[in-house]
N, C-alpha and C positions, 0 to 999 in steps of 0.2 A: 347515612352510611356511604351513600355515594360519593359524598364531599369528602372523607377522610380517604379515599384508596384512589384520587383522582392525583393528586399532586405523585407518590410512589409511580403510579402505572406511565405518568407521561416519561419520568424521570427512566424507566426501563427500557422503555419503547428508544428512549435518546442513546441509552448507556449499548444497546445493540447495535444501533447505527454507528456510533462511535469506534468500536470494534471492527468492523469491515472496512471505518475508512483509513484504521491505521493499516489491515492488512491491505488494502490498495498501496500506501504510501508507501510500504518495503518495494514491492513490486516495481512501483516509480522509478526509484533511486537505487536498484541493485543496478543498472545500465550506465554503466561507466566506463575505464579506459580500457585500451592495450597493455598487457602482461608481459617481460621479456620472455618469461618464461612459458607463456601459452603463443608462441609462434601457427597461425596456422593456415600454410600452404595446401588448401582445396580445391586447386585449380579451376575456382571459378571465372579465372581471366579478366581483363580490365583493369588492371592496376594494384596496388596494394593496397588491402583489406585490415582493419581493426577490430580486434573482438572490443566489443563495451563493455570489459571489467576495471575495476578500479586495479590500479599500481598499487603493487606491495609496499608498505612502510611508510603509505601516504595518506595523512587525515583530511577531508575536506567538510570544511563548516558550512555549515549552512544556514540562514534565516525561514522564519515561518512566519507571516504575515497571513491574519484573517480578516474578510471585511466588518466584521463585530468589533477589531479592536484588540481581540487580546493577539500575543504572539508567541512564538519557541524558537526555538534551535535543532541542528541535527546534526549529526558528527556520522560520515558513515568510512568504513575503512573495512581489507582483510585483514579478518585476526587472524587464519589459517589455511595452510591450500596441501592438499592431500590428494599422490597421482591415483587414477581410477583408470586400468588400463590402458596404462601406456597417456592420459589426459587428466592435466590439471584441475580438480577443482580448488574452488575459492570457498570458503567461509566467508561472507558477509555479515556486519554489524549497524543498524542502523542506528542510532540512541536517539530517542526523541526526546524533549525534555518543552513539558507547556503546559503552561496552568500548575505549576510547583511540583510538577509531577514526571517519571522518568521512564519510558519506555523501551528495550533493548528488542526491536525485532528483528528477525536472523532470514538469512536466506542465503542460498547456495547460487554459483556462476561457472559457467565454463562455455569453453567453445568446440564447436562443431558444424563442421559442413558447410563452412560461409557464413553463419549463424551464431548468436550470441544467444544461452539458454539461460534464464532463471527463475530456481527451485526454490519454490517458495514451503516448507511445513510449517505445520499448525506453528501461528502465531502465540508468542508469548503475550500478546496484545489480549487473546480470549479469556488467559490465567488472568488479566489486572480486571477483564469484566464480572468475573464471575466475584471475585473480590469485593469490587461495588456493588453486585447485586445481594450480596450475603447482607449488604449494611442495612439494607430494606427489606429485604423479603428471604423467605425460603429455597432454597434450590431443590424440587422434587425429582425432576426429569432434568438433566443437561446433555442436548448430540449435535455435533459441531460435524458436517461430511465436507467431501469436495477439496481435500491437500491431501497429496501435494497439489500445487496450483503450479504451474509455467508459462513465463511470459517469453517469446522467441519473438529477435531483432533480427533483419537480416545485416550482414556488417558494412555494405558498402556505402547503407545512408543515402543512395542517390533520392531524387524525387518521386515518390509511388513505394520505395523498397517498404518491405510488408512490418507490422508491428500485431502480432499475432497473441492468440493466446491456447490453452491447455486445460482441459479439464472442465469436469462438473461444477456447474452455479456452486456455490460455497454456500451451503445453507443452516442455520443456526434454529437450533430447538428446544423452548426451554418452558416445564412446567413449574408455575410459583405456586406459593404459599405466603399471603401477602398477610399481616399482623393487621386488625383491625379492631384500637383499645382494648377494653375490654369483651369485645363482644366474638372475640375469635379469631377470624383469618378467613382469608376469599380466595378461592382456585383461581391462580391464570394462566397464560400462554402467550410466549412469545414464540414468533416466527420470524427469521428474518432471512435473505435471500437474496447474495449478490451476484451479480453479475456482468465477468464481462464481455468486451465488443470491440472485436476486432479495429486496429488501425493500419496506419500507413504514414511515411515520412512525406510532408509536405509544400519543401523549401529549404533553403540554404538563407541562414541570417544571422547576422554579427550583432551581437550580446555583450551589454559592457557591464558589470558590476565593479566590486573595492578589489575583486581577485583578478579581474584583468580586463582586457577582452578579448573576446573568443567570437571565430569562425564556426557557426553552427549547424546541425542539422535540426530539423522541426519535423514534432511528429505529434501526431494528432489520436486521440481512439477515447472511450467512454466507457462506464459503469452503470448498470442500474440498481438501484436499493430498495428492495419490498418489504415491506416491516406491517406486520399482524399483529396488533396487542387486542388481547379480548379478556374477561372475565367471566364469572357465572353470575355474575347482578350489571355488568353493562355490555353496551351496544360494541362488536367489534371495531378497533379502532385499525383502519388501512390507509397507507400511505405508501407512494410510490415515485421517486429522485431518481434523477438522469442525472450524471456529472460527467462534463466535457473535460478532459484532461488536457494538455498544450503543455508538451515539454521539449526542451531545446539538450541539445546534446553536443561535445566539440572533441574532436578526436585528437588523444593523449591529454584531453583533461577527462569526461566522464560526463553528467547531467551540468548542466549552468542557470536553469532558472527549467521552475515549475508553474502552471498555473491551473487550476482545479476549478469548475465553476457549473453552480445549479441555481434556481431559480431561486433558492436562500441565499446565497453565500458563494461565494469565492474566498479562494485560498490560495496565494504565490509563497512559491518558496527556490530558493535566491542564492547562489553559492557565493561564499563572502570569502572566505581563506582555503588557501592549500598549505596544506602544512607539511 
C-alpha cells in the first residue's frame, strides 16, 4: 500500500511548492517603470523620483531559464488603470507560459509617498493547483490565508533604499483523499507556508540583454518555503527552502533580468523585447 500513494503524495507536496513560487514570481515583476500619468511630487527631495510601474501600451517579453533545463516566457503589461482617490492604479498582467502550459497572474501598482506599492490577490496560480490536484486525489478541506500580499519599493533606488514587504506568511491548507486501487483511499494533508523577508537595493550595474542595455539598480531579499505532507499510514514528510532572489531594475525600462536560487535550483529570467 505504501508503494502505490508514494509516487501521488511526492507529486502534491511539488504541485504546493509550485504554486507559491509562481505567486513569488507576480511579485517579482509587478516593479516596473514610470507612468506619465502617475506623476508623483512627495517632496521627498534629492532629485527626481520614478514610481516602478510599467508604461501603458507597453509589452515587455521575457525569457525563463531553469538550471534542470526546461524553459518559458513572460509577457507582462497594464491591461487597465482605474483612478482611486484622486491616484492611479494599474491592473497588471503577468502571462507565464512553461512546460506547454499558460499562466495569467494579476496584480495591482500604484504609487505613493516616494514608494512604489504592489497588490498582489489571490493568485489565479492556486485555481491551476487545485486543478492538478483534482487529477490525483480528492479535494476534502482547501484554505489558502495571507492576500492581499504587498510588496513596497522605495523609488529612488539609491544603495540600502528598502525593498520591503506586507502581510501575513501566505499559508495553504489542504485535506486529501488519495484513491488507492481497489482497496479505497488514504486521508492527507498538505501544509504549506510562504514566507517572505525583507530586502534592500544593493548597487548600481549595467545589464546588457537582445532588449538593450540598461543602467541598473540591484536589489536583493528572499523567501522561505515549508511544505508538510503527511498521511494516516506514513511518516510526515517536512521540507524547508530558502530562495535568494537578485533582481536588477532600470529606470523608464522596469525589471531587466531576474535571478532566483536555492540549494536545488536556480532560475534567471531575462527581458528580451519591449514592444
Amino acid at each position: 500500500m505504501l508503494n502505490k500513494i508514494q509516487a501521488p503524495s511526492m507529486s502534491l507536496a511539488g504541485f504546493a511548492k509550485s504554486a507559491f513560487a509562481l505567486a513569488m514570481l507576480a511579485l517579482s515583476f509587478t516593479a516596473c517603470k514610470d507612468d506619465d500619468d502617475n506623476v508623483n511630487p512627495d517632496g521627498n527631495g534629492g532629485g527626481t523620483e520614478k514610481a516602478f510601474i510599467p508604461t501603458k501600451d507597453k509589452s515587455y517579453s521575457y525569457k525563463i531559464t531553469d538550471s534542470d533545463g526546461s524553459d518559458g516566457t513572460m509577457i507582462t503589461k497594464i491591461v487597465s488603470t482605474k483612478d482611486s482617490a484622486g491616484m492611479p492604479v494599474h491592473t497588471i498582467h503577468n502571462i507565464v507560459r512553461e512546460n506547454e502550459e499558460e499562466v495569467t497572474l494579476v496584480s495591482k501598482a500604484y504609487a505613493k509617498s516616494g514608494t512604489t506599492i504592489n497588490e498582489m490577490p489571490y493568485p489565479t496560480a492556486l485555481k491551476s493547483l487545485v486543478n492538478e490536484i483534482n487529477d490525483v486525489a480528492y479535494i476534502a478541506e482547501f484554505e489558502v490565508t495571507g492576500f492581499p500580499q504587498y510588496q513596497y519599493l522605495e523609488n529612488n533606488g539609491k544603495v540600502n533604499s528598502a525593498l520591503t514587504f506586507k502581510g501575513d506568511p501566505i499559508k495553504l491548507l489542504m485535506k486529501l483523499e488519495i484513491p488507492v486501487g481497489e482497496e479505497g483511499s488514504v486521508d492527507a494533508a498538505v501544509e504549506t507556508k510562504l514566507t517572505y523577508k525583507n530586502g534592500k537595493s544593493t548597487g548600481e550595474e549595467t545589464i546588457t540583454t537582445t532588449a538593450g542595455e540598461f543602467k541598473c539598480t540591484k536589489w536583493e531579499y528572499s523567501y522561505e518555503v515549508y511544505t508538510k505532507f503527511e498521511t494516516e499510514v506514513t511518516e510526515p514528510e517536512i521540507t524547508t527552502e530558502l530562495f535568494n532572489v537578485t533582481l536588477w531594475t532600470a529606470p523608464g525600462v522596469g525589471v531587466v533580468k531576474s535571478i532566483e536560487k536555492s540549494e536545488e535550483s536556480t532560475s534567471t529570467t531575462e527581458l528580451r523585447k519591449i514592444d
